[in-house]
C-alpha positions as CSV (number, residue, x, y, z in Angstrom):
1,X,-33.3,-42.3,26.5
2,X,-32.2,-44.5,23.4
3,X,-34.7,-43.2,21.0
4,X,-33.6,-39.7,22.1
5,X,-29.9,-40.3,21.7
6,X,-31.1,-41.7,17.9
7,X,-32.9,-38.7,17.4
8,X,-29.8,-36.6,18.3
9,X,-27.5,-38.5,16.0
10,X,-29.6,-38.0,13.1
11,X,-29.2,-34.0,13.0
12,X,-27.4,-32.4,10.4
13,X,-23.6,-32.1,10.1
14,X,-24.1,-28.0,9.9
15,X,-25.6,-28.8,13.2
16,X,-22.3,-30.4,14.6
17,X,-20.0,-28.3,13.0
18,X,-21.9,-25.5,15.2
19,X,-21.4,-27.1,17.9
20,X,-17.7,-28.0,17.9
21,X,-17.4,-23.8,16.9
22,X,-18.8,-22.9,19.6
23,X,-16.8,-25.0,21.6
24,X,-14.0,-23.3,20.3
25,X,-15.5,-20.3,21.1
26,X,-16.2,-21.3,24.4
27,X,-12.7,-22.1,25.8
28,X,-10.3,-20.2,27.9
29,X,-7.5,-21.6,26.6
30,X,-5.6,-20.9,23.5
31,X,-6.4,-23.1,20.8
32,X,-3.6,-24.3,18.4
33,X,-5.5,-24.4,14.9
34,X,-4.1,-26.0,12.2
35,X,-5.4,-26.1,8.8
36,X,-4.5,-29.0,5.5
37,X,-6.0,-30.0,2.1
38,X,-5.6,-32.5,-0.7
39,X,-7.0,-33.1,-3.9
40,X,-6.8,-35.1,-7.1
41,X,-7.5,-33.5,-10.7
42,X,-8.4,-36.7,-12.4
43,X,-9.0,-37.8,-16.0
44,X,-10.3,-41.3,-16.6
45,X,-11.3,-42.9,-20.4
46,X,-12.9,-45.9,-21.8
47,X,-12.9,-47.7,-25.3
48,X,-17.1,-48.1,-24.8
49,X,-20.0,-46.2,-25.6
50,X,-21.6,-46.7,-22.8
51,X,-20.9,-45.4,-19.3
52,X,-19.1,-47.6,-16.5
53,X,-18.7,-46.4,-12.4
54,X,-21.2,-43.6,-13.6
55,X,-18.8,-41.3,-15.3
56,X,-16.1,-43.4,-17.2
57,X,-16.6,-43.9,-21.3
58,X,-15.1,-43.2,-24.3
59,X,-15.8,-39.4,-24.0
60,X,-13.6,-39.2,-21.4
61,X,-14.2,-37.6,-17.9
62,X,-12.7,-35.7,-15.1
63,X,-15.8,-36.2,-12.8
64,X,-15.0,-40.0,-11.6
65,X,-11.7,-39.4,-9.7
66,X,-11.5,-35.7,-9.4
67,X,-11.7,-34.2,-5.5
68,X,-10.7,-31.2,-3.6
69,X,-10.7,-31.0,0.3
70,X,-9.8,-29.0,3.3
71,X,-9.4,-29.9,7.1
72,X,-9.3,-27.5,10.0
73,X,-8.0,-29.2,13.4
74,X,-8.3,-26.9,16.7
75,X,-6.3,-28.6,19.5
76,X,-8.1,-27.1,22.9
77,X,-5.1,-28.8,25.0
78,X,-3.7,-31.8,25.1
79,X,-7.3,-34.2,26.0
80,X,-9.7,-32.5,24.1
81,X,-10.0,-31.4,19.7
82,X,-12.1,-31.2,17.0
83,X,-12.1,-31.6,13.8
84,X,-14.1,-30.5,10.7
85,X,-13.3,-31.4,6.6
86,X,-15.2,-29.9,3.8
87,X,-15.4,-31.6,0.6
88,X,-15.9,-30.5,-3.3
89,X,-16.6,-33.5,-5.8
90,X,-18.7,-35.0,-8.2
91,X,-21.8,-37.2,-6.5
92,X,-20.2,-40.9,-5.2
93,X,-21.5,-43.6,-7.5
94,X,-24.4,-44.8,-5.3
95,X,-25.8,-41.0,-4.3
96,X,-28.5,-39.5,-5.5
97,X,-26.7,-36.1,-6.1
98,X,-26.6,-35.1,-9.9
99,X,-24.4,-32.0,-9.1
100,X,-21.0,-31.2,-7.6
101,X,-21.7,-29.7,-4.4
102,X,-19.5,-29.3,-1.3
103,X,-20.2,-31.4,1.6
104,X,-19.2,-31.5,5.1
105,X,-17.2,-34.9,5.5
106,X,-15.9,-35.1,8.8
107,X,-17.4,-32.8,12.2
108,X,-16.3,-34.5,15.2
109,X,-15.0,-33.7,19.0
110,X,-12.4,-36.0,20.1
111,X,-11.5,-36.8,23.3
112,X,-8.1,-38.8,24.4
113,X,-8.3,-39.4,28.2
114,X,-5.0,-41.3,27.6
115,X,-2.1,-42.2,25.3
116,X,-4.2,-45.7,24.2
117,X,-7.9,-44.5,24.4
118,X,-9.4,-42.1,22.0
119,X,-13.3,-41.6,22.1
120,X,-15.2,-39.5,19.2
121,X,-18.3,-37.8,18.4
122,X,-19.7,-36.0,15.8
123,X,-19.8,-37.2,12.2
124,X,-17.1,-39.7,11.2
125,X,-15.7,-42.5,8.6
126,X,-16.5,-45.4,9.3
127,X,-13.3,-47.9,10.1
128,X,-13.6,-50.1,7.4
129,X,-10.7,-51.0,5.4
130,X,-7.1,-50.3,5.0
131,X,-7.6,-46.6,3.3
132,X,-10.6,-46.0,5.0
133,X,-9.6,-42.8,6.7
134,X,-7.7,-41.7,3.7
135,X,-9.5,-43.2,0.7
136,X,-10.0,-39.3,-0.8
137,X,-6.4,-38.4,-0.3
138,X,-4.4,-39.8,-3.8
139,X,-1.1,-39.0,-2.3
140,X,-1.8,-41.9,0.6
141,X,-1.4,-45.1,-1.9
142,X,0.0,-45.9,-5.1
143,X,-3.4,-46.8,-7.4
144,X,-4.4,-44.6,-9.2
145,X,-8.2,-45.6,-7.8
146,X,-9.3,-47.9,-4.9
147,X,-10.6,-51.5,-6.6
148,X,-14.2,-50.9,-6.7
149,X,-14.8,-54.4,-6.2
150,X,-14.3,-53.9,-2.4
151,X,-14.2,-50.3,-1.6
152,X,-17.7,-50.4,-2.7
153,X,-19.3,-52.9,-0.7
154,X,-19.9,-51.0,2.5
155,X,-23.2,-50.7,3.4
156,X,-22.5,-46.6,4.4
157,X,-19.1,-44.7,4.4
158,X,-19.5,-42.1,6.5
159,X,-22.0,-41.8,9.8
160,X,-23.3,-39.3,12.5
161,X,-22.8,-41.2,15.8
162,X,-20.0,-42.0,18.1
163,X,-16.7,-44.4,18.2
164,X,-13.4,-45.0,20.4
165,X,-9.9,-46.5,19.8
166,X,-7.8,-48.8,21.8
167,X,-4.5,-49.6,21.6
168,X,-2.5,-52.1,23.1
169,X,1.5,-51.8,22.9
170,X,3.3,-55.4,23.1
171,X,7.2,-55.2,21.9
172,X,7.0,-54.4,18.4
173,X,3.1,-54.9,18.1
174,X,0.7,-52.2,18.1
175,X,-3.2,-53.3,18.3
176,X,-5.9,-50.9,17.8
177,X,-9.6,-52.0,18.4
178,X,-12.4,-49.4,17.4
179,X,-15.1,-49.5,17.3
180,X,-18.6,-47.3,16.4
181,X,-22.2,-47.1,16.2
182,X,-24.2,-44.5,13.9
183,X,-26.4,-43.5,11.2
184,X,-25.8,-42.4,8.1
185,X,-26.7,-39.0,7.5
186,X,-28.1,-39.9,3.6
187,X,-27.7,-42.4,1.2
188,X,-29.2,-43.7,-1.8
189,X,-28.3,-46.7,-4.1
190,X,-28.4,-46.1,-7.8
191,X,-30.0,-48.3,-10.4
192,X,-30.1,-47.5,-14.4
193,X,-32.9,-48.6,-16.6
194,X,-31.8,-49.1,-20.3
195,X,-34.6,-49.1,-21.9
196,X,-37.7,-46.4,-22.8
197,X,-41.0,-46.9,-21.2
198,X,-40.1,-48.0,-18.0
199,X,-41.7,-47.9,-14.8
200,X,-39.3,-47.3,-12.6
201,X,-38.1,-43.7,-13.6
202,X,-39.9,-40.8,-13.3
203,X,-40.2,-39.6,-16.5
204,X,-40.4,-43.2,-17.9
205,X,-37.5,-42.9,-19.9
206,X,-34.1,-44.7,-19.9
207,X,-31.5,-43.7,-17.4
208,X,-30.5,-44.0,-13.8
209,X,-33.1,-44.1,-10.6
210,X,-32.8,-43.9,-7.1
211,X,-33.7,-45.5,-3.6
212,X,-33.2,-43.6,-1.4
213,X,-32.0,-45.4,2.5
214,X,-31.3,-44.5,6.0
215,X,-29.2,-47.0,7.4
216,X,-27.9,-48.0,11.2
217,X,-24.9,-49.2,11.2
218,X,-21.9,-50.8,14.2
219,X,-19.3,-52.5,14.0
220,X,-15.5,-53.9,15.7
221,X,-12.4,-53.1,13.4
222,X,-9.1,-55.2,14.6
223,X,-5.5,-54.2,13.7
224,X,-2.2,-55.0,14.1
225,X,0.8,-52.8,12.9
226,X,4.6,-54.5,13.0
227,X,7.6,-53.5,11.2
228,X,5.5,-51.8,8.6
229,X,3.2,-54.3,8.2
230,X,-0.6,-53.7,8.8
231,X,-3.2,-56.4,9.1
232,X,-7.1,-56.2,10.2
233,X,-10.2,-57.9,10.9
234,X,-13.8,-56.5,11.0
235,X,-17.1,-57.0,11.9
236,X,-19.8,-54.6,10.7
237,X,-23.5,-54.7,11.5
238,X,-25.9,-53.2,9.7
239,X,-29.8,-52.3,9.2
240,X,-31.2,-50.5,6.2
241,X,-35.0,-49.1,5.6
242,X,-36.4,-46.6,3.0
243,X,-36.1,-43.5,3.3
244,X,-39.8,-42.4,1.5
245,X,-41.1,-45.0,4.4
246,X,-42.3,-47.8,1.8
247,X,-40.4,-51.4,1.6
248,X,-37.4,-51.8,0.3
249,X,-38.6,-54.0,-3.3
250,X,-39.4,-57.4,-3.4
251,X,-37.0,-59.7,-1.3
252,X,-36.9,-62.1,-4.4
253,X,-38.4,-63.1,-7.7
254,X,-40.5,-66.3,-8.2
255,X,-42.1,-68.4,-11.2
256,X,-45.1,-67.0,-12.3
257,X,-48.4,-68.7,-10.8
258,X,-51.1,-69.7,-12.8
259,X,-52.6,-66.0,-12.5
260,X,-50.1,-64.1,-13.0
261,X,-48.7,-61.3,-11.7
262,X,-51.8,-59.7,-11.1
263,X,-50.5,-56.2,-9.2
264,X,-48.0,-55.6,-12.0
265,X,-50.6,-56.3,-14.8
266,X,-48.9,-59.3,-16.8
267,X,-51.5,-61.9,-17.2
268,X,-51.6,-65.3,-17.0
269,X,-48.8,-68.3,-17.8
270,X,-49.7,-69.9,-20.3
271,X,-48.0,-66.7,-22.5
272,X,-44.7,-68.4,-21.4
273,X,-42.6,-69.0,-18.3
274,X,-41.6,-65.4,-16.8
275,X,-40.9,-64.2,-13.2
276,X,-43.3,-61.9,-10.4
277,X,-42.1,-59.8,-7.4
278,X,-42.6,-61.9,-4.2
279,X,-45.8,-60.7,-3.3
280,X,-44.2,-58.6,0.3
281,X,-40.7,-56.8,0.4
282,X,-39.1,-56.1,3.5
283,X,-39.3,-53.4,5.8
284,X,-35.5,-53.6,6.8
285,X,-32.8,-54.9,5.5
286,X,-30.1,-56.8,8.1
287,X,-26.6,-56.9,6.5
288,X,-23.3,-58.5,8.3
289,X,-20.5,-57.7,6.4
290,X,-17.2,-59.2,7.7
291,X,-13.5,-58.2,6.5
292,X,-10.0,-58.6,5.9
293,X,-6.9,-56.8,5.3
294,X,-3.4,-57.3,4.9
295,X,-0.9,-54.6,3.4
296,X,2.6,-56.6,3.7
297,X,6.5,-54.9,3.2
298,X,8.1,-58.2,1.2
299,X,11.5,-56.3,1.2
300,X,13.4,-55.3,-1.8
301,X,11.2,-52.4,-2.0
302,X,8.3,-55.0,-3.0
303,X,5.5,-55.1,-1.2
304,X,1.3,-56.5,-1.2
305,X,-1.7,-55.7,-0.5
306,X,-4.8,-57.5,-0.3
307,X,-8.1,-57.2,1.2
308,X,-11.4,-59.1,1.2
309,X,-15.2,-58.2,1.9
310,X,-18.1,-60.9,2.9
311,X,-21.9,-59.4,2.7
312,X,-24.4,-61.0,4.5
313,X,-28.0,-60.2,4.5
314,X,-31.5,-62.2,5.1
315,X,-32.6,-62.0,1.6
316,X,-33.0,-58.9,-0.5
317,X,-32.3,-58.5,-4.1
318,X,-31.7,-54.3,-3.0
319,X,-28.7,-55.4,-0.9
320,X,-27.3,-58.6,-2.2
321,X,-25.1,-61.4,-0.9
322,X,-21.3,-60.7,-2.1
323,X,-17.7,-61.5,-2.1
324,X,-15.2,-59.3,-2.8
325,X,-11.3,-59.2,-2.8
326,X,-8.1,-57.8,-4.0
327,X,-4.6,-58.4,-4.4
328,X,-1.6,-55.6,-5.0
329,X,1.7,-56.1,-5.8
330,X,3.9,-52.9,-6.1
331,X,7.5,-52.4,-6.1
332,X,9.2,-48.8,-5.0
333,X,11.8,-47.7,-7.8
334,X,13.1,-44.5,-6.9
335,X,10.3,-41.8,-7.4
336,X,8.5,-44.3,-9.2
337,X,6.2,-47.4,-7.3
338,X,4.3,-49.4,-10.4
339,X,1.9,-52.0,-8.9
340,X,-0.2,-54.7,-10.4
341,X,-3.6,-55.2,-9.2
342,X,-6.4,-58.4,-9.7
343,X,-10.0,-57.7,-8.4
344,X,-13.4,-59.5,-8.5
345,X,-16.6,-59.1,-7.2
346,X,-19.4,-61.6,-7.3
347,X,-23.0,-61.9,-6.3
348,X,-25.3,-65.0,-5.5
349,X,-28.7,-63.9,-7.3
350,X,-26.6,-64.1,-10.6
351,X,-28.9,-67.3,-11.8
352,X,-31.8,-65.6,-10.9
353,X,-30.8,-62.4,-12.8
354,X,-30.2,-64.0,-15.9
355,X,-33.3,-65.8,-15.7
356,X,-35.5,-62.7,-15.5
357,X,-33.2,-61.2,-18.1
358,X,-33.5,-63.4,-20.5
359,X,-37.4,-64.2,-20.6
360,X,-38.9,-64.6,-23.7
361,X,-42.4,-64.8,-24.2
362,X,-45.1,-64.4,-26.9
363,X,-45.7,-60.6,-25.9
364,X,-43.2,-58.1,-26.1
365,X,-44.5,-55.9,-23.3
366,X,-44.1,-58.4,-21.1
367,X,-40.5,-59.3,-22.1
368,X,-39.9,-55.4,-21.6
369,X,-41.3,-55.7,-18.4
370,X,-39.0,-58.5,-16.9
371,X,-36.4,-56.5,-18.4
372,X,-38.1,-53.6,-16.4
373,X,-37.4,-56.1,-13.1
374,X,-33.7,-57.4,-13.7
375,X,-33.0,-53.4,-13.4
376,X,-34.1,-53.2,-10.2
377,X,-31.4,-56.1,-9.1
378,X,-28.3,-55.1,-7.7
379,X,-26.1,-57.6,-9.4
380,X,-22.2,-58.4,-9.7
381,X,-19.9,-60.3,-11.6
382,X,-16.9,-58.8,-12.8
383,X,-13.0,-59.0,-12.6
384,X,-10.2,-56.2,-13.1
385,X,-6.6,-56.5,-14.0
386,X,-5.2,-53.1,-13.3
387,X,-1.6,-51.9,-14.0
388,X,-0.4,-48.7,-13.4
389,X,2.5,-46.4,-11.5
390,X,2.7,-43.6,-9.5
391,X,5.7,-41.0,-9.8
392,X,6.0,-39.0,-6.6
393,X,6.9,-35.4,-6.9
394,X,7.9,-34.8,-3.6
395,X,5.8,-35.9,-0.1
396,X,3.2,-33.9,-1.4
397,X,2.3,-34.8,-4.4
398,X,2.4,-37.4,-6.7
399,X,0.9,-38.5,-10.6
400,X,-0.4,-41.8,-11.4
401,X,-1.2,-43.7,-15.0
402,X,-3.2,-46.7,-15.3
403,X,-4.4,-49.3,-18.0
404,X,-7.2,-51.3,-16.2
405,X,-9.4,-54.0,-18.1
406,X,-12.1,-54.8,-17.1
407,X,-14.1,-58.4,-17.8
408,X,-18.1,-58.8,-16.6
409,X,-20.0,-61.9,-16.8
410,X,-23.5,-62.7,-16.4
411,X,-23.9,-58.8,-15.5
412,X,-22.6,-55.9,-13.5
413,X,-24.6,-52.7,-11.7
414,X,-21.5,-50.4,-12.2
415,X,-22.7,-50.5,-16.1
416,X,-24.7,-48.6,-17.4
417,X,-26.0,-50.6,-20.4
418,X,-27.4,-49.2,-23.7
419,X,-31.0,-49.3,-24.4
420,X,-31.4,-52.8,-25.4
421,X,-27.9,-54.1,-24.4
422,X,-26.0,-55.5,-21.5
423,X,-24.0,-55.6,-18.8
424,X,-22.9,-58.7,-19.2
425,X,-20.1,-60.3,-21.3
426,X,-18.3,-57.4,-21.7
427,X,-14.6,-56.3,-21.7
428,X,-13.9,-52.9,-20.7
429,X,-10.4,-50.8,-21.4
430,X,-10.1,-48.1,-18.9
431,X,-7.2,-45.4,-19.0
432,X,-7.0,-43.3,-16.1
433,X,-4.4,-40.2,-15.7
434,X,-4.3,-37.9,-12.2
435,X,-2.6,-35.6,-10.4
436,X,-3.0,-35.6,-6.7
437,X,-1.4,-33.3,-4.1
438,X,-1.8,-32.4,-0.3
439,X,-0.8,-29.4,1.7
């Protein structure tokens, strides 16, 4: 019965969206449609040459923050609904998409037996952090983009599976537990090789690559709402395996032995100290990540925002161990609500990294080789200071500015580094301009 339930979950979202028309369809009863859209038209620029979050350099792009959605809710009575949200944008960072392409971003049924339950099924966002639901709607917050440093450390966004809501009314508290339990429909993670001749890419040449994952994932969000404040706790289990069937990459790197690497072709070490590929990857990768949140009203029109992100996994360089936090403080002027923002994100194979980096031996295919390897590590270590302001229009639109800088260390993944360059030790200026709207 499980492994046909699995089996169910993992169709298509045309599949769903089928379904929950002919459910329409299918009742007696009038249906109260009701139909919304957002979108953001947004321009981001950098002072490098080189390409940062896949689309931002000195060229200037609209692809990193520009979206355009639609949502059509049918309310069969006053238990039972379903909703479905299309989607036009660039690929996400981490997909393996190279075109825009619309995409079907929500399909569910929903089903409230009572004012505090709420049970779903179909595909769904996972309940994650504080903007979640709404992280593709601009007019919902003031930055003018989500600090990477958490809001990409989910293991999947979206999912095809199930999940319910509880709430718990106590005075002025409101508590909502939910929970969920799915797979994601199709994910990849994104690597980029900087330098010509390597193994990695198809073609051989420099430029990104892709693994592509299937991934189960569950998980328990806790919140608490009061006086317009919000705070939450989660727990989020996941497991990750290829997709093409094979292992997910080496679960480490280790000093060479005295023959080498043999199945990668570098010889012996007495060339010079260098690193292998343990010799077996994993099959599956196991990955707890655990959150917090916090969006607080300090009065004065002043309020913060913070949230944090733990990653946990049994030992994989594809999936690494991470922290990741930030914290917001914004004011409301008027029309106007300029924020300040700190964010950082680091990893704990950063040592190792930089030691595969760096090898230096006495043959120069072998140093391009290692090179080769550090590529294949997802890797962070990175800071942002971020200020900006938003101007709202109306309560349907709204334009935001922001400077951003961004500081790296050893090195980070959401660089793309020039053929023989870096990732690390680099300071980024990032100007971003958008115009975001709902109706």
């Amino acid at each position: 019965m499980l492994m046909a339930m699995q089996k169910r979950l993992r169709n298509s979202a045309c599949t769903l969206a089928c379904l929950l028309l002919g459910t329409v369809s299918l009742s007696t009863q009038a249906v109260d449609f009701s139909l919304s859209g957002y979108g953001t038209i947004g321009y981001a620029i950098s002072d490098k040459d080189y390409t940062y979050q896949r689309y931002i350099n000195n060229k200037g792009s609209f692809d990193r923050d520009t979206t355009f959605g639609a949502q059509l809710n049918a309310q069969f009575n006053p238990e039972w609904s379903a909703t479905l949200q299309a989607r036009v944008a660039p690929p996400a960072l981490l997909s393996d998409s190279q075109n825009w392409q619309p995409t079907l971003t929500w399909a569910f049924l929903s089903y409230r037996p009572a004012d505090d339950w709420l049970f779903r099924v179909g595909k769904l966002r996972i309940p994650f952090y504080l903007n979640s639901e709404n992280a593709n709607v601009g007019t919902t917050y003031a930055a003018a983009r989500l600090p990477v440093e958490v809001y990409a450390s989910a293991s999947t966004v979206d999912f095809i599976g199930a999940s319910f809501a509880k709430t718990w009314q106590l005075n002025e508290n409101e508590f909502i537990l939910d929970g969920y339990w799915g797979n994601a429909e199709k994910e990849s993670w994104r690597f980029h090789a900087r330098d010509p001749g390597n193994i990695l890419t198809q073609s051989g040449a420099a430029g990104e690559f892709f693994a592509p994952l299937a991934t189960e994932s569950k998980g328990l969000r806790l919140s608490l709402n009061r006086g317009g404040n919000t705070f939450l706790a989660g727990m989020h289990l996941a497991n990750t395996t290829a997709r093409n069937g094979t292992t997910l990459g080496p679960s480490t790197y280790v000093p060479a032995p005295a023959g080498g690497c043999a199945p990668i072709g570098i010889p012996p070490a007495f060339i010079g100290d260098y690193y292998c590929p343990a010799a077996d990857g994993p099959s599956r990768i196991k990955t707890v990540t655990t959150n917090l949140g916090a969006s607080i009203d300090l009065g004065h029109g002043f309020r913060t925002i913070g949230e944090y992100v733990r990653r946990k996994n049994e030992g994989s360089t594809l999936s690494p161990d991470s922290k990741g936090f930030y914290l917001s403080l914004q004011k409301e002027i008027g029309n106007w609500t300029p924020y300040l923002t700190y964010a950082k994100l680091i990893t704990k194979n950063r040592d190792l990294y930089q030691a595969i980096n760096g090898v230096q031996t006495i043959i120069p295919a072998v140093n391009a080789l290692e090179r080769n390897l550090a590529d294949t590590m997802v890797v962070y270590d990175q800071n942002t200071w971020a200020l900006g302001t938003a101007y709202s229009l109306g309560i349907n639109s709204k334009i935001k500015a922001e400077w951003s800088v961004v500081q790296t260390g050893i090195a980070s993944s959401f660089i793309d580094a020039p053929p023989g360059g870096k990732s690390g030790d680099q300071r980024i200026n990032v100007f971003s301009l958008s115009y975001n709207f709902t109706f």
